[in-house]
TORKOL-4160 file (C-alpha; in steps of 0.2 Angstrom, whole numbers, padded with zeros to 4 digits, m for minus):
227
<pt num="1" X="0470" Y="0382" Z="0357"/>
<pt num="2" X="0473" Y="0375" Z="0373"/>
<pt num="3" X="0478" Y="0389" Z="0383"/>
<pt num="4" X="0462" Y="0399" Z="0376"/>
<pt num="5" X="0449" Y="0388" Z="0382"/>
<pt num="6" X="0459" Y="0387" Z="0397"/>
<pt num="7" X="0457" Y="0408" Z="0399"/>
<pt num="8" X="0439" Y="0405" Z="0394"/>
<pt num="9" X="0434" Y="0392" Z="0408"/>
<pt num="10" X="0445" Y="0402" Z="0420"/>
<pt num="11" X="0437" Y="0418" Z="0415"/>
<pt num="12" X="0418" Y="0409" Z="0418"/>
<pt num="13" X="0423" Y="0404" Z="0434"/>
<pt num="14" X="0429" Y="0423" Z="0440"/>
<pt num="15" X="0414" Y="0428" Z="0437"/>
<pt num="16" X="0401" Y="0411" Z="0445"/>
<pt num="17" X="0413" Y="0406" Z="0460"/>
<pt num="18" X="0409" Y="0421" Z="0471"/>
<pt num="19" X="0426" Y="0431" Z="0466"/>
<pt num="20" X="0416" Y="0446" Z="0472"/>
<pt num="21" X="0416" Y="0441" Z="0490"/>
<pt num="22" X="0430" Y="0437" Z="0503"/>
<pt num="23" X="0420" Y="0421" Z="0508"/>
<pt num="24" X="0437" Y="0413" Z="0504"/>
<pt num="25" X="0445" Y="0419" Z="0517"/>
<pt num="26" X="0431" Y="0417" Z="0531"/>
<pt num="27" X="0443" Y="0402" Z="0539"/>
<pt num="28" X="0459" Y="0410" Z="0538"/>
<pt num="29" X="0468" Y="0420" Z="0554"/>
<pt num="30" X="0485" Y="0421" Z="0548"/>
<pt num="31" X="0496" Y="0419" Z="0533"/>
<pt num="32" X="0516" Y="0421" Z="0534"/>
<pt num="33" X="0528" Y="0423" Z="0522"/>
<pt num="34" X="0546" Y="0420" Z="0519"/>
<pt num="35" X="0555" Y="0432" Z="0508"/>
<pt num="36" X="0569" Y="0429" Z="0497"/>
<pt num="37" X="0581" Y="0437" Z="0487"/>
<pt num="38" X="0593" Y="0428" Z="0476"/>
<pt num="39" X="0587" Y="0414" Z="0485"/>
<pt num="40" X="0593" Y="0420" Z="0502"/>
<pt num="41" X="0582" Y="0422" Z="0515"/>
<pt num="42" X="0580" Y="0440" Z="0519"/>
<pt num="43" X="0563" Y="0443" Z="0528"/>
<pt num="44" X="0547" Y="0438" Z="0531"/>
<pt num="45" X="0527" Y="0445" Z="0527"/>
<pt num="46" X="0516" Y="0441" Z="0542"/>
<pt num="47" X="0498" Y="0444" Z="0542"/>
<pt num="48" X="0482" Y="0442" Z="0553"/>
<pt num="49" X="0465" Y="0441" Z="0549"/>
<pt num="50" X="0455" Y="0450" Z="0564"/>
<pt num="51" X="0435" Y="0446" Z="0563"/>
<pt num="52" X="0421" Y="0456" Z="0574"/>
<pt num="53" X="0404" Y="0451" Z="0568"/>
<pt num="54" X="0404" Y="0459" Z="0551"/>
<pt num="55" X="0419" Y="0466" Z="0551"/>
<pt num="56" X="0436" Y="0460" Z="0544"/>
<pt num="57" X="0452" Y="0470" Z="0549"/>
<pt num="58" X="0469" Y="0462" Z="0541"/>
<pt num="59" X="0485" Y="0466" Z="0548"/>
<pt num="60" X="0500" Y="0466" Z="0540"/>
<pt num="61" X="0519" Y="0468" Z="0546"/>
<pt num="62" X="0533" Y="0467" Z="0534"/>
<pt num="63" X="0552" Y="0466" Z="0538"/>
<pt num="64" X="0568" Y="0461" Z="0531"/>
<pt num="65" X="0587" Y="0469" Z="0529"/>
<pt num="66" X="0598" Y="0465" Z="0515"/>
<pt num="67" X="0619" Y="0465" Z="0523"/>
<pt num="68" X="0634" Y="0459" Z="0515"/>
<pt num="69" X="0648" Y="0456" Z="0526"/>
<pt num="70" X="0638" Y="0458" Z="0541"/>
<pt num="71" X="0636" Y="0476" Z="0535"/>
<pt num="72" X="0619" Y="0483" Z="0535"/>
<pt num="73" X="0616" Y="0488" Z="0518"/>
<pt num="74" X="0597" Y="0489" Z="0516"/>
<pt num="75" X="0581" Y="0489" Z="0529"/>
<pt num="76" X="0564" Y="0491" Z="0527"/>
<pt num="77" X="0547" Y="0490" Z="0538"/>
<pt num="78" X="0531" Y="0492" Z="0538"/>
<pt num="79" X="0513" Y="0488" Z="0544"/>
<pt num="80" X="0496" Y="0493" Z="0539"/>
<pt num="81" X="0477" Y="0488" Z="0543"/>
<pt num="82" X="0464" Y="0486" Z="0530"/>
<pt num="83" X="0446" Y="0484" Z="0534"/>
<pt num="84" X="0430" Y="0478" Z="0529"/>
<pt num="85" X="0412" Y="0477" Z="0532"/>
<pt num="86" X="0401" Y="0465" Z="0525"/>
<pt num="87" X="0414" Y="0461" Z="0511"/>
<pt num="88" X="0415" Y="0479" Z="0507"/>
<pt num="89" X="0432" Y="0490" Z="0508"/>
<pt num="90" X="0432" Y="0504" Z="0518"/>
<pt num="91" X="0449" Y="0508" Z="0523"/>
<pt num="92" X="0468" Y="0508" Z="0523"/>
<pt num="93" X="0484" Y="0515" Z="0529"/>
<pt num="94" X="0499" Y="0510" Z="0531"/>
<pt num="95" X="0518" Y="0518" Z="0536"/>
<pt num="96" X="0534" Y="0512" Z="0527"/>
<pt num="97" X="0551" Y="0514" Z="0538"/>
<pt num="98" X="0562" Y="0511" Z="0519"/>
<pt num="99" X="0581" Y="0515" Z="0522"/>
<pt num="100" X="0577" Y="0530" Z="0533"/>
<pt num="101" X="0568" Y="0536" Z="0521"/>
<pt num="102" X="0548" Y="0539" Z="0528"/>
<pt num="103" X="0532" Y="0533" Z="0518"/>
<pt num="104" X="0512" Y="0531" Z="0520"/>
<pt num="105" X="0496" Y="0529" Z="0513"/>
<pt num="106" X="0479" Y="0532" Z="0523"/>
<pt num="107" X="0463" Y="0527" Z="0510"/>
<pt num="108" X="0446" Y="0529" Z="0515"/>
<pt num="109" X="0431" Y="0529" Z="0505"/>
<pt num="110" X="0419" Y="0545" Z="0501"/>
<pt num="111" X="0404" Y="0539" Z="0501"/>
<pt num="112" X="0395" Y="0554" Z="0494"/>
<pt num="113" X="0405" Y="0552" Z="0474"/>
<pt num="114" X="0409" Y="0534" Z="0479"/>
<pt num="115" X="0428" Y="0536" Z="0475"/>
<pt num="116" X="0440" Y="0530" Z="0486"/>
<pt num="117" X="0449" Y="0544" Z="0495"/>
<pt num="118" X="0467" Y="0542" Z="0495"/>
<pt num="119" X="0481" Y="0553" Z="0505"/>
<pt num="120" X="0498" Y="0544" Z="0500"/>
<pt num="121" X="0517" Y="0550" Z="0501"/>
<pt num="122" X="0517" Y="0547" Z="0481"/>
<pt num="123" X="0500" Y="0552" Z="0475"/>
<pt num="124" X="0485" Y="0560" Z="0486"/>
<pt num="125" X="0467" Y="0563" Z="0477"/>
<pt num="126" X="0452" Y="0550" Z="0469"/>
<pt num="127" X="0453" Y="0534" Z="0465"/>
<pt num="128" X="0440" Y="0523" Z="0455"/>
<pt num="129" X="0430" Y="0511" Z="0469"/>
<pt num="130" X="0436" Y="0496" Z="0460"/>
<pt num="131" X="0454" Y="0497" Z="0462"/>
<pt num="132" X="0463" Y="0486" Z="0474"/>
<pt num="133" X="0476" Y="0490" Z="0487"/>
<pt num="134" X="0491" Y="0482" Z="0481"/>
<pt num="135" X="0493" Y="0468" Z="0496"/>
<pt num="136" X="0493" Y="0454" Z="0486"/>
<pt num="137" X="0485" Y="0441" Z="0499"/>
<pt num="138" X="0465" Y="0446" Z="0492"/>
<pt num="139" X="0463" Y="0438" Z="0475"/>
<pt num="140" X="0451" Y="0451" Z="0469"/>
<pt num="141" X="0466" Y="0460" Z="0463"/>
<pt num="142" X="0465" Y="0450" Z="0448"/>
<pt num="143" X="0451" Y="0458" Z="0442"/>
<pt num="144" X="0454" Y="0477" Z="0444"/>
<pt num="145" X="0460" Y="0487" Z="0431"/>
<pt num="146" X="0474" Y="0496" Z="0441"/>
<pt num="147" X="0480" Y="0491" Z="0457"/>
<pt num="148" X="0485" Y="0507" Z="0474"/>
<pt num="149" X="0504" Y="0504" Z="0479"/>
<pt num="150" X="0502" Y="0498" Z="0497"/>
<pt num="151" X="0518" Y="0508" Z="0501"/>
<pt num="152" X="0512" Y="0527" Z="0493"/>
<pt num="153" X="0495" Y="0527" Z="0485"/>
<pt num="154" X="0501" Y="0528" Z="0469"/>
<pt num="155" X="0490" Y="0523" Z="0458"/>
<pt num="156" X="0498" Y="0508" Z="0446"/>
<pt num="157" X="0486" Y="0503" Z="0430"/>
<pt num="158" X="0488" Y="0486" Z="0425"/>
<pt num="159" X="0484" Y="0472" Z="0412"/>
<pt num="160" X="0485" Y="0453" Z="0421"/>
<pt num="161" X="0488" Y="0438" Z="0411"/>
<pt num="162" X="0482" Y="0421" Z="0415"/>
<pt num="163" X="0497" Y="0410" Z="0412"/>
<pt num="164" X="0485" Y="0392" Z="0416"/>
<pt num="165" X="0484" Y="0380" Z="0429"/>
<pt num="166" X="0499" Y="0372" Z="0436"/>
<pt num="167" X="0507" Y="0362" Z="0450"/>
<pt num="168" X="0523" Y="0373" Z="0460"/>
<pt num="169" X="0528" Y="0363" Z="0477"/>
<pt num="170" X="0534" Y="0376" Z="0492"/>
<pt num="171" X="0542" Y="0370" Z="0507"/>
<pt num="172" X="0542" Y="0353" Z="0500"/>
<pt num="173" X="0522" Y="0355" Z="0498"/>
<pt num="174" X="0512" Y="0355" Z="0482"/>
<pt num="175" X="0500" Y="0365" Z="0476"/>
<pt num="176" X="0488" Y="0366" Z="0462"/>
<pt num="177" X="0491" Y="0385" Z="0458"/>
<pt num="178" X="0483" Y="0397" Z="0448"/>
<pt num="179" X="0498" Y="0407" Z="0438"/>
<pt num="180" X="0496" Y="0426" Z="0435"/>
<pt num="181" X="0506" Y="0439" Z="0427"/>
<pt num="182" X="0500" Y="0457" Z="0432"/>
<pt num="183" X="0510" Y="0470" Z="0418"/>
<pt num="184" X="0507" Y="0490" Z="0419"/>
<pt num="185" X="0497" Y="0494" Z="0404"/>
<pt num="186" X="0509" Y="0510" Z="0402"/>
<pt num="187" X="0523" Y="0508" Z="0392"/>
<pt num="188" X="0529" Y="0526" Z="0395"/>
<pt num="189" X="0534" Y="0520" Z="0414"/>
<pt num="190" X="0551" Y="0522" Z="0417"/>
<pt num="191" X="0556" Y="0503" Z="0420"/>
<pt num="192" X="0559" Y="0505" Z="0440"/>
<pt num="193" X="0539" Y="0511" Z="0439"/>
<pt num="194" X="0533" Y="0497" Z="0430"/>
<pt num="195" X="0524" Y="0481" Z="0436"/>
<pt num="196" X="0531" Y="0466" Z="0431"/>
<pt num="197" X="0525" Y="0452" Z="0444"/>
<pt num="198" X="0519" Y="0436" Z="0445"/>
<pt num="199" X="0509" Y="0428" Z="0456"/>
<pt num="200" X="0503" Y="0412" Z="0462"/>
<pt num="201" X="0487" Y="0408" Z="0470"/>
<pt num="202" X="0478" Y="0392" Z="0475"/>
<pt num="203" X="0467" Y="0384" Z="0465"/>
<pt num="204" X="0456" Y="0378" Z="0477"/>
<pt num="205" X="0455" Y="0390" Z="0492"/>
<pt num="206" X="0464" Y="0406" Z="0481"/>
<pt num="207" X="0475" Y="0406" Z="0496"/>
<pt num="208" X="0491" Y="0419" Z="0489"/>
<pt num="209" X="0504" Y="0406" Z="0487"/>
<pt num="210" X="0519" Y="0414" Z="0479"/>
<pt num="211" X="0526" Y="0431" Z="0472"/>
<pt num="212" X="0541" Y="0433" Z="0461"/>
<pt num="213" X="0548" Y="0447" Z="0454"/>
<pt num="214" X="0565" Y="0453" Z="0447"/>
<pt num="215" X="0571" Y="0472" Z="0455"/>
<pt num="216" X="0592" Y="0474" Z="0457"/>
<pt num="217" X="0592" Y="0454" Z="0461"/>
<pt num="218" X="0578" Y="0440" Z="0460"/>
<pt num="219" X="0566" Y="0443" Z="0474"/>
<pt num="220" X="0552" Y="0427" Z="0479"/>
<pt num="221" X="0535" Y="0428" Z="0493"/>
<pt num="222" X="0534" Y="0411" Z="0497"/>
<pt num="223" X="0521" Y="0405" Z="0509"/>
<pt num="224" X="0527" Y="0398" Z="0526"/>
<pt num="225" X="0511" Y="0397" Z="0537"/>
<pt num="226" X="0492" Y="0395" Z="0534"/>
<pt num="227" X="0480" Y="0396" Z="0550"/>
């Protein structure tokens, strides 16, 4: 019974606390990450928020290397630029250096069936205007019934599942967090497609806070750096 009206309250205040708007984020010009696998530090997600007037363009830089007996064994990089204009999306793209191997996604919107346009490595055609690139930092991703793989444009339906309000400490820190599970709603995926995330936001400012994920080792986002 708990955890129900919990979900109820939560899902009245997604829809009365402006979770339509970025307003959240009006303050914040950068957010860093450190990323871990099995607990090792491996790399780090850096991004900054760039304002003109009423535009917002977020960049984002990712980089980490996985070695084993000082022997490279797996690298990855990438950055990409969204942008916005009075809260709206408008655009994305991004290119993926991962193990040599080459990846992108540029996303735009066509205004004339209002469907968002995408040209990906993985997927290239429409896209409902209420999905969410999948860059985790914007907690409207909560919301949208699928979310666009900010690696490929694949496009990745999903279910999210409150979990409740809870206290997590990061970097001796704590947090009041808002715990979410995002699942894809097919079953069919093979298991190296599927979503299986959770995600931690902050109760108070929905600032992303932490990502955890299982995927050939236990890989954690933890937040490092809030201006």
């Amino acid at each position: 019974m708990k955890k129900i009206l919990v979900s109820i309250i939560f899902l009245i205040l997604l829809h009365t606390n402006s979770f339509g708007h970025l307003q959240h984020y009006k303050e914040v010009k950068y957010l860093e990450y450190d990323l871990y696998r099995n607990n090792n530090l491996i790399g780090s997600h850096k991004y900054n928020f760039i304002r003109n007037g009423e535009n917002l363009t977020v960049k984002s830089i990712v980089n980490f290397k996985i070695t084993k007996l000082g022997v490279d064994l797996y690298k990855y990089f990438a950055e990409s630029e969204e942008n916005y204009t009075k809260n709206n999306f408008t655009s994305f793209n991004s290119k993926t250096l991962q193990n040599k191997k080459n990846k992108y996604v540029n996303i735009t919107v066509n205004k004339e069936n209002n469907k968002l346009k995408i040209n990906g490595s993985s997927f290239k055609g429409d896209g409902n205007i209420d999905f969410v690139v999948g860059t985790w930092w914007n907690h409207e991703i909560v919301k949208a019934k699928a979310q666009i793989s900010a690696i490929s444009g694949r496009i990745i339906e999903q279910k999210v599942i409150f979990l409740g309000k809870k206290q997590i400490i990061i970097n001796d820190k704590s947090y009041e967090a808002l715990h979410f599970k995002f699942l894809s709603s097919d079953e069919k995926l093979p298991d190296n497609k599927k979503l299986n995330t959770d995600i931690w936001y902050d109760a108070n400012t929905l600032i992303w806070l932490k990502a955890q994920f299982i995927k050939q080792g236990n890989w954690e986002y933890r937040l490092k750096k809030l201006n």
